[in-house]
C-alpha positions in Angstrom: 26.1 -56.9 -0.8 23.3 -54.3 -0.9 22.7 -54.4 2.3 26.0 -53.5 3.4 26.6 -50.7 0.5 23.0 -49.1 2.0 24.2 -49.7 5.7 27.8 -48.0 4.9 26.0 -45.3 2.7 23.6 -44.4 6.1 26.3 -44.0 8.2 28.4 -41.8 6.0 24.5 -39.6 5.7 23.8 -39.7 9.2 28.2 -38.2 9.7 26.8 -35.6 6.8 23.8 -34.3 8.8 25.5 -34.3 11.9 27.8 -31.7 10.9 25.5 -29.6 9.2 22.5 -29.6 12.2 22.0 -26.6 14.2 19.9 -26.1 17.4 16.3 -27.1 17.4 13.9 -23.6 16.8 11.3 -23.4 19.9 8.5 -23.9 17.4 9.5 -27.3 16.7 10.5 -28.1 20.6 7.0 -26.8 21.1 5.6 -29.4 18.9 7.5 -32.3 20.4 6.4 -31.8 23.6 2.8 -31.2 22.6 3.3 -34.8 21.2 5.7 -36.2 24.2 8.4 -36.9 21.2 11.9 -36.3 22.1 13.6 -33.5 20.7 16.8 -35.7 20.8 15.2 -37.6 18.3 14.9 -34.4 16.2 18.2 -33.2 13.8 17.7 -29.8 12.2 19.7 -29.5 9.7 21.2 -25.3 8.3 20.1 -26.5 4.5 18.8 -24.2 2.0 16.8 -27.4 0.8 13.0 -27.5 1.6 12.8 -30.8 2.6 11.3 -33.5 6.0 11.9 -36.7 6.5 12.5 -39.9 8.3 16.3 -41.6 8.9 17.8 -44.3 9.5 16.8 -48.1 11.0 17.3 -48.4 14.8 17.6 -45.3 16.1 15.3 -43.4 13.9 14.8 -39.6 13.7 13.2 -36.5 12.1 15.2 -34.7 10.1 14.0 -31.1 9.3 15.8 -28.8 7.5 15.9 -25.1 9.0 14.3 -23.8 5.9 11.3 -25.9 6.6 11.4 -25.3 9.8 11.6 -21.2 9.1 9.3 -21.4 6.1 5.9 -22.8 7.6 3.8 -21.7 10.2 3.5 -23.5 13.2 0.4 -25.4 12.6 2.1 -26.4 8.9 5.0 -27.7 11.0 2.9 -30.0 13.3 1.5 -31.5 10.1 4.7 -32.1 8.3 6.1 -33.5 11.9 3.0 -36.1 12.2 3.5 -36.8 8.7 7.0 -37.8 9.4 6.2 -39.6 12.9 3.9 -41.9 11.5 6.8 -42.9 8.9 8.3 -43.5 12.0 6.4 -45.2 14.3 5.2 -47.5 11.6 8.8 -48.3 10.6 8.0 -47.5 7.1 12.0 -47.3 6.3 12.0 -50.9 6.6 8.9 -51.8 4.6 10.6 -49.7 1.9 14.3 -51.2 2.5 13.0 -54.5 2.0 10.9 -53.8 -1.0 13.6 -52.3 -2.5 15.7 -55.0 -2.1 13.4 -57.7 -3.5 12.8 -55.2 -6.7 16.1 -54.9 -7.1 16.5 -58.1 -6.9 13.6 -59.4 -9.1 14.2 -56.8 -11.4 13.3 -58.6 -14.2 9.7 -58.8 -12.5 8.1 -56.2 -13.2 5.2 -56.2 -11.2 7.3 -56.2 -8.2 8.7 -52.9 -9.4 4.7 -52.2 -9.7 4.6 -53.3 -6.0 7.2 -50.9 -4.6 5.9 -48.0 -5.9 2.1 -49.1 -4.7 3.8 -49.6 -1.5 5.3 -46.1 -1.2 1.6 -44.2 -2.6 0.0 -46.6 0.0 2.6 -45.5 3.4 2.6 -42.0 2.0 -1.5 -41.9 2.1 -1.3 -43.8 5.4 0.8 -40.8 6.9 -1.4 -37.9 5.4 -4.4 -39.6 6.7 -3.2 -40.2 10.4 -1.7 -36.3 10.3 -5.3 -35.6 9.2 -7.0 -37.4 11.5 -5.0 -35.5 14.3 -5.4 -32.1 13.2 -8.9 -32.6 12.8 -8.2 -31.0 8.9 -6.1 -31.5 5.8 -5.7 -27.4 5.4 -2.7 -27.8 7.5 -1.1 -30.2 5.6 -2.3 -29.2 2.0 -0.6 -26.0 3.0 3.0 -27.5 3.5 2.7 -29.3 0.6 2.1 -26.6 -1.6 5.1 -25.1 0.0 7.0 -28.2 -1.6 5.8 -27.2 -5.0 7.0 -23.6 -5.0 9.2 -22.9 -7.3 10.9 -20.7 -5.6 12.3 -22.6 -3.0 14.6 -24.9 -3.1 13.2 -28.1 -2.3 13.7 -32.5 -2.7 10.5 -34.5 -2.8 10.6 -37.3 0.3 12.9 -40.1 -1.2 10.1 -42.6 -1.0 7.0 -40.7 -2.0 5.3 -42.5 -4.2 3.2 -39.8 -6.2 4.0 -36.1 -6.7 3.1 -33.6 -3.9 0.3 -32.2 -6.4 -1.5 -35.6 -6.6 -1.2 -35.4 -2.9 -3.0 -32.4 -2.4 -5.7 -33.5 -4.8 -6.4 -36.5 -2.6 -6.6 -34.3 0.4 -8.8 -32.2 -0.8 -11.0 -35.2 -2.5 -11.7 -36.5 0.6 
């Protein structure tokens, strides 16, 4: 049954986005061809909201909203969209989907509930690391995630971020 409330639930998201996405900024375009990703696989969206992340199961995309997109520089941008493309590639929806699942379904477990949210710190520092690795430097991406914490934007933490963007940071710059 919770498969199929999630499944109805992405499809009425995915209808949401749709009609709020506007046309790609050359920045970004710039960035997917640099990394021979297609910017079909790319929805920018006209929120207010500071916010990145991956969607969907099968046909996976970026989603970026144009406040993002607007409020970082262009090597900022790259980091965020490496960040989110190794969520991707790695099918890290799924991992989570399915660990979410057995939680909820072992709820009254709670290590497992301990094991989700390991699982989410682990992907998260998997993806920082891999956009680090790329870049050559975690300046890039320290950067955008400091963005996240300002107060003055308006901004959602990645739904499944394990730690806050501050611990983040702190690991970055730890090493």
């Amino acid at each position: 049954m919770k498969i199929i409330s999630s499944t109805a639930k992405n499809i009425g998201i995915k209808n949401r986005l749709m009609r709020r996405k506007i046309t790609t900024p050359k920045k970004l375009i710039t960035i997917c061809k640099k990394y021979n990703y297609g910017k079909s696989h790319i929805i920018v969206t006209a929120d207010t909201i500071f916010t990145a992340y991956t969607f969907g199961f099968f046909r996976q995309k970026l989603v970026f909203s144009g406040t993002l997109v607007n409020g970082l520089n262009k090597k900022q941008l790259e980091a965020v969209f490496l960040h989110e493309l190794y969520h991707q590639r790695h099918h890290h929806t799924w991992y989570l989907f399915f660990a979410r699942i057995i939680s909820a379904s072992l709820f009254f477990l709670p290590v497992i509930k301990d094991f989700d949210r390991h699982l989410s710190i682990v992907l998260e520092n998997r993806a920082d690391s891999f956009t680090t690795k790329t870049q050559k430097t975690s300046r890039y991406l320290k950067k955008a995630l400091v963005s996240f914490l300002n107060p003055q934007t308006d901004h959602i933490y990645p739904s499944f971020h394990g730690m806050l963007s501050y611990q983040r940071v702190d690991a970055l710059t730890r090493g």
